[in-house]
Structures are given as structure tokens and as C-alpha cells.
TORDO-66231 format. One record per residue (C-alpha): residue in three letters; x, y, z; chain. Coordinates in nm, 2 decimals. Each point is the difference from the previous one (the first is absolute). Layout:
# residues N
     r        X        Y        Z   c
   ALA        X        Y        Z   A
...
# end
This chain:
# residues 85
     r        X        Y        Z   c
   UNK     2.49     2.21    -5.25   A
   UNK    -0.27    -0.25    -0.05   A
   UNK     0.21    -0.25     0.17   A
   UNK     0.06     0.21     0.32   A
   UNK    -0.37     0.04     0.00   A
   UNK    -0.09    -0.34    -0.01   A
   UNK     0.27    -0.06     0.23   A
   UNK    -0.14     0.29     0.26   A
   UNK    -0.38    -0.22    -0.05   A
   UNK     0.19    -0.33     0.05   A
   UNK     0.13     0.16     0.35   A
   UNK    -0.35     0.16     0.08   A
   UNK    -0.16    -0.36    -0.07   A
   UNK     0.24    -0.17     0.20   A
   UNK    -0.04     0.25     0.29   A
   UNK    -0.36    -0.09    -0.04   A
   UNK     0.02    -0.32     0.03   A
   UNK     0.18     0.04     0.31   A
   UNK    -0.23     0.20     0.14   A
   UNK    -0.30    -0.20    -0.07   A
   UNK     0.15    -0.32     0.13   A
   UNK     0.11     0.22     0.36   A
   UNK    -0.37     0.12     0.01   A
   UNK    -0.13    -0.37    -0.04   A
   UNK     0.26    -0.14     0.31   A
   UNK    -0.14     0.34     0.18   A
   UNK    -0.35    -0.09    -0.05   A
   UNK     0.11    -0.42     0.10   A
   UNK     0.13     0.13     0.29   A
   UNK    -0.27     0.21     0.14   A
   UNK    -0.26    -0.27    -0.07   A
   UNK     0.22    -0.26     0.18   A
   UNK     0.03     0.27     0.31   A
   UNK    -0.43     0.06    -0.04   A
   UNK    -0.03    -0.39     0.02   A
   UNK     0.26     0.00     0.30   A
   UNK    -0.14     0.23     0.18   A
   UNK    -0.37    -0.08    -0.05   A
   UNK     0.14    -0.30     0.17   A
   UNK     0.16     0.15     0.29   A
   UNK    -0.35     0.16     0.01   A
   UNK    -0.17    -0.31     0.07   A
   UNK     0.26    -0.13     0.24   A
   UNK    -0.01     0.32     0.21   A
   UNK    -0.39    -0.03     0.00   A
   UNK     0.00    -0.38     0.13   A
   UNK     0.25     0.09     0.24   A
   UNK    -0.21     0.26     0.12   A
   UNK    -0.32    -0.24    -0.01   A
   UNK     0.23    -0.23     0.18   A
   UNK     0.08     0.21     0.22   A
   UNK    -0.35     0.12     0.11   A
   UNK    -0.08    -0.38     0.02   A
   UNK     0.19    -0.08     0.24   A
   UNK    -0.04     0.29     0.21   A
   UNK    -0.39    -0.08     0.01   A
   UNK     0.11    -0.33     0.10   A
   UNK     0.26     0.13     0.25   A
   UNK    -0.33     0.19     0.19   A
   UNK    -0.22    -0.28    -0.02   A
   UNK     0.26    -0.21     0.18   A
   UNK     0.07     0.29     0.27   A
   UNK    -0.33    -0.02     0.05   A
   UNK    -0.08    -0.36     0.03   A
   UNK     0.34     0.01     0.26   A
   UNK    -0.22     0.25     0.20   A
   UNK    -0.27    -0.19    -0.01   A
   UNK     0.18    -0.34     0.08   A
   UNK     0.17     0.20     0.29   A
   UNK    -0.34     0.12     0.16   A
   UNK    -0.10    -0.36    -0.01   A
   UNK     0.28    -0.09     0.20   A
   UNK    -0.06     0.23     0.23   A
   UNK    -0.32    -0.12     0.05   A
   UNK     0.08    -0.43     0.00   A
   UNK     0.24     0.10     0.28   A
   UNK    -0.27     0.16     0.19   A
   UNK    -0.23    -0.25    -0.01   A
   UNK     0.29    -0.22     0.09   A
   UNK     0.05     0.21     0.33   A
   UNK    -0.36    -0.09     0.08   A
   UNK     0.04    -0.33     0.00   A
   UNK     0.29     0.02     0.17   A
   UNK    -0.11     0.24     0.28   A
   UNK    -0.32    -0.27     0.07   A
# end
């Protein structure tokens, strides 16, 4: 009887120990995942800085197009003034 018993403990241990090395990938795992996806984190938020970059950029040349074309407008005016006298 004592040897079944020791025998049951040696299974209980052993189960342990299974189960303490599956928690310790578990936890592995899910630090690896935090550190991934604190990383897709930062991506996502440079994209997005990106993103806003160049659409501040993509305005302020708009702009300077509108601007540019007025001037146009105007050179070939005066142009017509010469060309008129």
C-alpha cells in the first residue's frame, strides 16, 4: 500500500511538473505577443503620424498650385498688355 501511494505522489509530482512547465510557455507566449503587439502599436501610430504628414503636406502643395495658377493668370495679362500696345 505504501508503494501505491508513493507511486499515486510520483504521478501527482509528475503531473505537476507538467503543468508548471505549460504555465511558464503560456506566460512566454503572452509576453512575446505583449512585446509584438506593443510593436504593431507603434507602427500603426507612425503610420498614422505619417499619414497626417503628408496630408498637411498634400494641402500646402494644393495650395501653393492655387497660388502659382493665379499668378499665371495674372503674367499672361500683363502679357496681353504689352501685346495689345
Amino acid at each position: 500500500m505504501t508503494r501505491q501511494v508513493s507511486e499515486a505522489f510520483a504521478g501527482i509530482e509528475a503531473a505537476i511538473s507538467r503543468i508548471t512547465t505549460m504555465n511558464t510557455q503560456v506566460a512566454t507566449a503572452a509576453e512575446e505577443q505583449t512585446t509584438v503587439v506593443s510593436e504593431i502599436d507603434g507602427n500603426v501610430i507612425a503610420i498614422r503620424d505619417t499619414a497626417a504628414t503628408t496630408t498637411a503636406s498634400a494641402d500646402q502643395l494644393a495650395a501653393a498650385n492655387d497660388h502659382l495658377r493665379e499668378l499665371v493668370t495674372h503674367l499672361r495679362s500683363l502679357v496681353r498688355q504689352f501685346d495689345d500696345a
